[in-house]
N, C-alpha and C positions, 0 to 999 in steps of 0.2 A: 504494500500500500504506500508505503514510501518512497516507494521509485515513482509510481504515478502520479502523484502528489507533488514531488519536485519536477517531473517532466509536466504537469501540466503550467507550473509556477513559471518556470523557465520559456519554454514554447511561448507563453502569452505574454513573459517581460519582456521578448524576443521581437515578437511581434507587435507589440505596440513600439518600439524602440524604430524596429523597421517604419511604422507606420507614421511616424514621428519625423521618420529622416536621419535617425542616427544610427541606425545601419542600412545594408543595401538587404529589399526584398527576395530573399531566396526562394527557390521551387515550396521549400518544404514549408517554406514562412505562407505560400499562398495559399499552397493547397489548406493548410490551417483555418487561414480569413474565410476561404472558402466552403469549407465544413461547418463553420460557427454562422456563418451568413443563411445556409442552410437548413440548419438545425439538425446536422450530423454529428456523431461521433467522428473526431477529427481521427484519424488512420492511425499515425503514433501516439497519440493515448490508447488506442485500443492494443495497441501491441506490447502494452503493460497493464490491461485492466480487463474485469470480468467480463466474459462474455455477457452480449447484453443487445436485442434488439428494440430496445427504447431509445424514440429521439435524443439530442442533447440533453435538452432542459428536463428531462425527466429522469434523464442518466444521472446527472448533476445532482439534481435533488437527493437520487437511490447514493450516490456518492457521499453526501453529506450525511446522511444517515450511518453510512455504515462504520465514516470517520469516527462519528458522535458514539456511537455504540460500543467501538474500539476504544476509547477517552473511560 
């Protein structure tokens, strides 16, 4: 759970950073903006986190819960 947790922190400091202009937009940075514009589970989050075919937003939610649960 900690590796998803820092990979999602990262990805999205990453990405706004790019989005911002203080880095340059890479493939991985888009495909990202692109999953979250959509309301997918963006591809490398999935490839550290439970199987799961619920949109984002309810992924997130199911994620928060399980953080909490874990605490």
């Amino acid at each position: 759970m900690n590796i998803l947790t820092e990979t999602i922190k990262q990805t999205l400091e990453d990405l706004d950073a790019g989005l911002k202009g203080s880095l340059n937009i890479t493939d991985e940075m888009e495909k990202l903006g692109n999953s979250i514009f959509i309301n997918q589970q963006p591809e490398i989050w999935v490839k550290y986190a439970y199987f799961s075919n619920k949109n984002l937003a309810v992924w997130y939610d199911d994620l928060m819960l399980r953080i909490k649960q874990l605490e």
